[in-house]
C-alpha positions as CSV (number, residue, x, y, z in Angstrom):
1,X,12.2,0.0,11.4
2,X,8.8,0.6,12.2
3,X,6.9,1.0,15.5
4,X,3.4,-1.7,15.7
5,X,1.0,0.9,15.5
6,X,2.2,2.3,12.5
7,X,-0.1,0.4,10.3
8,X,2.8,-1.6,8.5
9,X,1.9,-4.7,7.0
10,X,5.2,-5.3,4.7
11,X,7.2,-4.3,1.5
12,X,8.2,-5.6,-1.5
13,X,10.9,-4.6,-4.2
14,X,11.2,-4.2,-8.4
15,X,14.3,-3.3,-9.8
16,X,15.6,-0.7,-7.5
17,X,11.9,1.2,-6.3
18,X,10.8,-0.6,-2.9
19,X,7.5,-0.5,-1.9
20,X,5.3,-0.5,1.3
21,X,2.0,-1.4,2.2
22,X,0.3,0.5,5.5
23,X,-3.6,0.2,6.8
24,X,-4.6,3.7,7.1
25,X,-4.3,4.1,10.9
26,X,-4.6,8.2,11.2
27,X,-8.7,9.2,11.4
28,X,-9.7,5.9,10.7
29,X,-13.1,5.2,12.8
30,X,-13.4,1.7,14.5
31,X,-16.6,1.3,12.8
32,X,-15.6,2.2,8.7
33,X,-13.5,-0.4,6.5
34,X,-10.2,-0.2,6.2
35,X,-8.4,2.0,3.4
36,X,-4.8,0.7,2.9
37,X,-2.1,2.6,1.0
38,X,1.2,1.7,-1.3
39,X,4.1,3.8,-1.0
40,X,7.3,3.6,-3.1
41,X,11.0,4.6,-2.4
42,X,12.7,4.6,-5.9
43,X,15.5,6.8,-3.9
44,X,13.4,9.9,-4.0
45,X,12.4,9.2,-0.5
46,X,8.7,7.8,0.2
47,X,5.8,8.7,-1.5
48,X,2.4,7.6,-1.3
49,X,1.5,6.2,-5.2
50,X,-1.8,4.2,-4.8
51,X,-4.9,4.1,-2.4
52,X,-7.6,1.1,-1.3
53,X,-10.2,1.3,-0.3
54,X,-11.4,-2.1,1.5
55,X,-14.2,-4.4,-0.2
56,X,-14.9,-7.1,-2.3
57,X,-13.7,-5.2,-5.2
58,X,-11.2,-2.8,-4.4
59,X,-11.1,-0.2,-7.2
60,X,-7.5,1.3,-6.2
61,X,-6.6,4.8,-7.0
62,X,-3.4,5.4,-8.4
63,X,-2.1,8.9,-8.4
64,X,0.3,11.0,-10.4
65,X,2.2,9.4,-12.8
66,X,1.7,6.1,-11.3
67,X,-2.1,6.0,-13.1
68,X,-1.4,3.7,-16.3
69,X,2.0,2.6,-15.6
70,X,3.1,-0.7,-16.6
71,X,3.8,-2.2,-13.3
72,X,0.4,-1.5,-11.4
73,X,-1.2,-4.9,-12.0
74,X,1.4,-6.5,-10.0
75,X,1.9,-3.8,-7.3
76,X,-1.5,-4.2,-6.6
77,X,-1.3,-7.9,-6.7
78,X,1.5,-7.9,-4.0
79,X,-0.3,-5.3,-2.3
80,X,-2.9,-7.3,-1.5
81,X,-1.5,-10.3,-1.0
82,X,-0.2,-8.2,2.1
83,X,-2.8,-7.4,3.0
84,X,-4.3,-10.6,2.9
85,X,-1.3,-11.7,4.6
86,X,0.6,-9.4,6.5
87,X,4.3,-9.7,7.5
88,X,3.8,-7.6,11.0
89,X,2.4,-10.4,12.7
């Protein structure tokens, strides 16, 4: 469940990791672009795996082991389409 001014836009699932996509809400000034970040729950708990910026290129930054992996061309992909999109309309 999350509250409306969390910064939820939606989530999306592979195999058994689910993951979330939030617009930085926390020190974000009315006047700068939005950042946006993933987080995944592969039963660890949440954790924050990628960063992005907002732009006409986003250049994402994927952290720990997450930099590389296989899967990041289509997290990003749904990502955005969230973004794009959101499902906390």
């Amino acid at each position: 469940m999350h509250s409306g001014d969390d910064g939820w836009l939606g989530d999306f699932s592979r195999g058994p990791a689910v993951f979330a996509v939030y617009r930085e809400m926390e020190a974000a000034h009315p006047l700068s672009p939005p950042e946006y970040r993933i987080e995944c729950n592969d039963g660890a708990g949440p954790r924050v795996i990628c960063r992005i910026p907002d732009g006409s290129d986003p250049a994402p930054e994927w952290l720990g082991a997450w930099e590389g992996d296989e899967w990041c061309e289509w997290i990003l992909k749904q990502a955005l389409g969230l973004i794009k999109r959101p499902r906390n309309r």
